[in-house]
ROLO-742541 format. One record per residue: x, y, z of N, C-alpha, C, O in turn. Coordinates in steps of 0.02 Angstrom, whole numbers, always signed. Each point is the difference from the previous one (the first is absolute). Layout:
REM ROLO-742541
+--------+--------+--------+--------+--------+--------+--------+--------+--------+--------+--------+--------+
:     nX :     nY :     nZ :    caX :    caY :    caZ :     cX :     cY :     cZ :     oX :     oY :     oZ :
+--------+--------+--------+--------+--------+--------+--------+--------+--------+--------+--------+--------+
:      X :      Y :      Z :      X :      Y :      Z :      X :      Y :      Z :      X :      Y :      Z :
...
+--------+--------+--------+--------+--------+--------+--------+--------+--------+--------+--------+--------+
***
This chain:
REM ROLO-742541
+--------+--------+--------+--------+--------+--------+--------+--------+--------+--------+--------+--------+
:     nX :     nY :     nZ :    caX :    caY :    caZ :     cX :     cY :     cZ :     oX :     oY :     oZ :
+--------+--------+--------+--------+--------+--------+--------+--------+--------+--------+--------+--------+
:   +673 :   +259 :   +433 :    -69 :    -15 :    +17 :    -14 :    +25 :    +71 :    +44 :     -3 :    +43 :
:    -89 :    +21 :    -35 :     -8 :    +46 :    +67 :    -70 :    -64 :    +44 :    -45 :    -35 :    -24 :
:    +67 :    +44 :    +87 :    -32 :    -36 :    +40 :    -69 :    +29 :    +34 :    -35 :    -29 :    +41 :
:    +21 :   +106 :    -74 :    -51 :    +17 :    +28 :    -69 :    -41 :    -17 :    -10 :    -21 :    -57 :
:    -20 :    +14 :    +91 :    -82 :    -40 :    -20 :    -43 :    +64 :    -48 :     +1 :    +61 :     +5 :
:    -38 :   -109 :    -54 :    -32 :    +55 :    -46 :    -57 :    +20 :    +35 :    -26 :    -44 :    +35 :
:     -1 :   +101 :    -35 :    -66 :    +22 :    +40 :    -60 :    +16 :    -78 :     +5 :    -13 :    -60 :
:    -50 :    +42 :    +96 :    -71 :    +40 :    -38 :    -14 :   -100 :    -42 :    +12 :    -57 :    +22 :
:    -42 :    +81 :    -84 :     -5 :    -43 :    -22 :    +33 :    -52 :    -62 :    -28 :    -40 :    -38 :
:    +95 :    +59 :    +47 :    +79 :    -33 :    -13 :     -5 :    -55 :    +59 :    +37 :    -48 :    -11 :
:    -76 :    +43 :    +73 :    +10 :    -42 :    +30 :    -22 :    -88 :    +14 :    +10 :    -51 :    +32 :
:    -58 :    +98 :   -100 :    -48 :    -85 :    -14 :    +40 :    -35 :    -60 :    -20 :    -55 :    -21 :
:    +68 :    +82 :     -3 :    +40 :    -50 :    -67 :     +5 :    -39 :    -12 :    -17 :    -30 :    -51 :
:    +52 :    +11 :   +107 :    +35 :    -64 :    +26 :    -47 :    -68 :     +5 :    +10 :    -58 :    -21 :
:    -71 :    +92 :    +61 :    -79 :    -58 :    -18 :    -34 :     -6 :    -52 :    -23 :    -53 :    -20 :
:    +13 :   +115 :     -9 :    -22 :     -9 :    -63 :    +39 :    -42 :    -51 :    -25 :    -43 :    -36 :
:    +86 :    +58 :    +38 :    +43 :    -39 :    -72 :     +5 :    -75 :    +29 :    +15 :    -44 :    -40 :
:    -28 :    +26 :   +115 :     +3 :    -70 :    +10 :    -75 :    -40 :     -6 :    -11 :    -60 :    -12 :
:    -33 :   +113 :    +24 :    -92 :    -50 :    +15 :    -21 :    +23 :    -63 :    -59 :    -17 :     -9 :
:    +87 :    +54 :    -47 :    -19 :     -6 :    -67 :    +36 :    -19 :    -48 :    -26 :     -5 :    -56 :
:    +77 :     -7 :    +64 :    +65 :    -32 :    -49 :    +23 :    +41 :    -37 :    +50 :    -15 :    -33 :
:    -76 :    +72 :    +30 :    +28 :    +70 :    -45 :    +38 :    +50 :    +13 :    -21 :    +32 :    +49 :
:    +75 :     -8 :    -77 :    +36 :    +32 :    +24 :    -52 :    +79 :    -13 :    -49 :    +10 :    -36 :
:    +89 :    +33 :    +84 :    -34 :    +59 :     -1 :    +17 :    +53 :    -46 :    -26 :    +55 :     +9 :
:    +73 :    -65 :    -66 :     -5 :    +10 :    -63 :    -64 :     -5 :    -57 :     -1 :    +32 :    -53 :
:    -56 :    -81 :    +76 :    -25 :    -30 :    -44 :    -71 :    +25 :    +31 :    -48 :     +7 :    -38 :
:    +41 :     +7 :   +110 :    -58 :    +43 :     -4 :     -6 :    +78 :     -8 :    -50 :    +35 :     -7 :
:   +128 :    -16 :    +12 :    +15 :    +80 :    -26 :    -47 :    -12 :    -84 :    -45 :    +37 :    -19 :
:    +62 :    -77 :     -7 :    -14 :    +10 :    -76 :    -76 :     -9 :    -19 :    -28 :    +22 :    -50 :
:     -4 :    -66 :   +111 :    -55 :     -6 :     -5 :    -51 :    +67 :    +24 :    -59 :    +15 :    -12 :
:   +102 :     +9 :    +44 :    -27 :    +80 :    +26 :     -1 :    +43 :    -47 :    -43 :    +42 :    -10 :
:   +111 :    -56 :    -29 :    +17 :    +50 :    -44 :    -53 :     +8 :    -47 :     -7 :    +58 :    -21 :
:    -41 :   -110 :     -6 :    -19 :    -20 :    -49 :    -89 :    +52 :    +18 :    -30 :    +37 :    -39 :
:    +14 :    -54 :   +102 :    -67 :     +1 :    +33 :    +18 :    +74 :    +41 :    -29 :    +18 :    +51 :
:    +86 :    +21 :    -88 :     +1 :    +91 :    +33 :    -43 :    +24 :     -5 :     -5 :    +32 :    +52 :
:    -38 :    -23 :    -83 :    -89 :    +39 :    -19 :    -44 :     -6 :    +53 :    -51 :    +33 :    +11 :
:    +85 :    -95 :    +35 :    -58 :     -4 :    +28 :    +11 :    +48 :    +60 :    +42 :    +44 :     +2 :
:    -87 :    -59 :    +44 :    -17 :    +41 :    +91 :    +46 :    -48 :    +49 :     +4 :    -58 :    -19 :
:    +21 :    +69 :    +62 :    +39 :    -59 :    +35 :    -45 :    -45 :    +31 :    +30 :    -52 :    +10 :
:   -102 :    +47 :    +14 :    -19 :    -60 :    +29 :    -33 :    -36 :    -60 :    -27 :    -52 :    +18 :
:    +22 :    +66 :    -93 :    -11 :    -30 :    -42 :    +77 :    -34 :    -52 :     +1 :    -46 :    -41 :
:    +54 :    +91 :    +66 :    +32 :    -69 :     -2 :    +21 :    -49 :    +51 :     +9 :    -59 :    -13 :
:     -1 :    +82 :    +67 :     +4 :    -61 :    +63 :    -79 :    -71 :     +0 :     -1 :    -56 :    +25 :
:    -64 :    +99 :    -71 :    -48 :    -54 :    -20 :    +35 :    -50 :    -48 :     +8 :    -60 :    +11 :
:    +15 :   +103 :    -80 :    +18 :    -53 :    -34 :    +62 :    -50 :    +41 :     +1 :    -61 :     -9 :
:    +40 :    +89 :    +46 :    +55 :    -39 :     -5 :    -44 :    -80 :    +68 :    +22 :    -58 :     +5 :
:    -69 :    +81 :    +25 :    -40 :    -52 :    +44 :    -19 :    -46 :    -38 :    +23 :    -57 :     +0 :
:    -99 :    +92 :    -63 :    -21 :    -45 :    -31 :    +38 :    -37 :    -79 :    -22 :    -52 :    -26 :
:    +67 :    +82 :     +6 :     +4 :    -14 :    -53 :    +71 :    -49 :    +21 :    +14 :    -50 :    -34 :
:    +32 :    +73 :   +100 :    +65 :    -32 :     -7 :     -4 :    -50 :    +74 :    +40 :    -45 :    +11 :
:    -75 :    +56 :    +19 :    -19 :    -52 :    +81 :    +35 :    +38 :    +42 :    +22 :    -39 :    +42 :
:     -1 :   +104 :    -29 :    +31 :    +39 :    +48 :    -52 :    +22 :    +67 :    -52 :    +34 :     -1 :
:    +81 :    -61 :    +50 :    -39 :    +40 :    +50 :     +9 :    +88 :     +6 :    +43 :    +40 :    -18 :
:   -103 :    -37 :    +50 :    -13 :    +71 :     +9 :    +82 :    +25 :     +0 :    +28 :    +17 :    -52 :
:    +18 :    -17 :   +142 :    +48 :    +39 :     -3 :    +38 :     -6 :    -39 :    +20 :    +56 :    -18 :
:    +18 :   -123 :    -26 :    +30 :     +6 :    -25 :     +0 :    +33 :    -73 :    +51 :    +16 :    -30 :
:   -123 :     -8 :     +3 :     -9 :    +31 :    -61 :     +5 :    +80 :    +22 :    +28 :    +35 :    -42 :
:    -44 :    -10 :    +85 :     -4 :    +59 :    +29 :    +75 :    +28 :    +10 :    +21 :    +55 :    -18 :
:     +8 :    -97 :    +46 :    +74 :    +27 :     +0 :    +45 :     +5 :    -62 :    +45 :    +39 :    -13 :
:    -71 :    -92 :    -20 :    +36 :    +12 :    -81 :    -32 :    +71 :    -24 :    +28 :    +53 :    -11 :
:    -84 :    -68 :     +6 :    -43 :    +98 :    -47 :    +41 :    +61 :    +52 :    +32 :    +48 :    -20 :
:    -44 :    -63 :    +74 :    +43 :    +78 :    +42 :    +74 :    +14 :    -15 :    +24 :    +56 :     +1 :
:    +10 :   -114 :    -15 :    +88 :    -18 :     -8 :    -30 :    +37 :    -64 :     -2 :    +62 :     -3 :
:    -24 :   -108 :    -53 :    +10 :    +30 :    -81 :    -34 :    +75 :    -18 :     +4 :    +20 :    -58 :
:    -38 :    +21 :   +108 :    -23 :    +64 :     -2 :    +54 :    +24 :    +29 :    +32 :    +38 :    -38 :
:     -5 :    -47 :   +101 :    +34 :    +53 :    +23 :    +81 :     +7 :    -73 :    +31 :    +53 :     -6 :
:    -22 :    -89 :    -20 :    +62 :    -23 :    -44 :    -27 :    +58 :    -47 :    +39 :    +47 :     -3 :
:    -94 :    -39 :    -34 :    -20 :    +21 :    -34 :     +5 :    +75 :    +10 :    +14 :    +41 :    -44 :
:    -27 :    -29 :   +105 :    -27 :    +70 :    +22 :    +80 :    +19 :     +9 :    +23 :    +49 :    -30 :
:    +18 :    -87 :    +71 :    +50 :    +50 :    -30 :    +71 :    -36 :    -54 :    +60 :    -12 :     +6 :
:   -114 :     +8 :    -58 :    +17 :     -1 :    -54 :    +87 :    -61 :    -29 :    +53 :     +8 :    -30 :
:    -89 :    -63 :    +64 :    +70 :    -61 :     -3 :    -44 :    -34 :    -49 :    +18 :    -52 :    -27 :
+--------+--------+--------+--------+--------+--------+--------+--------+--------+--------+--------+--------+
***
């Protein structure tokens, strides 16, 4: 296990999986589901539909695009 600190937006994880109770498995899938969309229309849904604040929905859609883009 490496002691480096996670940066970009790997760095909000740790708050997100504690101030939403969800592991970050479970909003990958919820991304997965809502790919069609534009990224600030899924960082909307994940506000209104799941109670995510702005950054933290924002950092999940940029984490689950950049994964995408190169192709994980």
């Amino acid at each position: 296990m490496s002691n480096e600190k996670a940066k970009g937006p790997a760095s909000y994880f740790p708050s997100i999986e504690r101030t939403y109770g969800r592991p970050i498995d479970h909003w990958m899938a919820v991304l997965e589901q809502t790919a069609a969309l534009g990224h600030m229309d899924q960082v909307a849904l994940l506000r209104q539909t799941h109670g995510l604040g702005h950054g933290h929905a924002n950092a999940l859609v940029a984490w689950h695009r950049a994964r995408q883009e190169a192709g994980a």
